[in-house]
C-alpha positions in Angstrom: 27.6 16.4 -24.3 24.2 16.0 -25.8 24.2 14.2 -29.1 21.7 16.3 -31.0 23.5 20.3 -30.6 20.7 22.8 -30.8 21.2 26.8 -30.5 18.6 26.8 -27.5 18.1 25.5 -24.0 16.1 22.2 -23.9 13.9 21.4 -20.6 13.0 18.4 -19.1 9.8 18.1 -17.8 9.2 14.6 -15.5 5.7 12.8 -14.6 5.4 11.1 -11.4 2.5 8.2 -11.8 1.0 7.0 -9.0 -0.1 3.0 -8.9 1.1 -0.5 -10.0 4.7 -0.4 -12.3 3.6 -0.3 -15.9 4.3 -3.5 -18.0 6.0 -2.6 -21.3 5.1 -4.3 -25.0 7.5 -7.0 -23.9 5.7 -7.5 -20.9 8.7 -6.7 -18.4 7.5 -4.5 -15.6 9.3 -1.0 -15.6 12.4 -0.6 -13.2 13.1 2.1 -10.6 16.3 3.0 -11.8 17.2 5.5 -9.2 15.2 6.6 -5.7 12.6 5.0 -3.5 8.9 5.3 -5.2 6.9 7.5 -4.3 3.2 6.9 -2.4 0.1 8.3 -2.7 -1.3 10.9 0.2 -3.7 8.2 1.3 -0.7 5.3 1.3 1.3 7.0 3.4 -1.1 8.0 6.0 -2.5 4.7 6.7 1.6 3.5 6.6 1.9 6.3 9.3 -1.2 5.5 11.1 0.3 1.7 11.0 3.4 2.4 12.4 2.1 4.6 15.6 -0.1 1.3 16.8 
């Protein structure tokens, strides 16, 4: 159940940020709370390139 009932579908939208974890106001890094993270194109290639020496 959704706390605030509205006549109309909602949608999520999601961002996917690539880079460092952000550091909230509190200055506690943020937490992967589900999933593995997710590189960038150039990260992964030179990962893969790694892995085939």
């Amino acid at each position: 159940t959704d706390i605030f009932s509205s006549d109309f579908d909602r949608q999520l939208y999601r961002i996917t940020l690539v880079g460092q974890p952000l550091i909230g106001v509190d200055g506690r890094k943020s937490l992967s709370i589900e999933g593995l993270p997710i590189l960038s194109v150039e990260h992964e290639l030179r990962m893969r390139a790694e892995a085939a020496d």
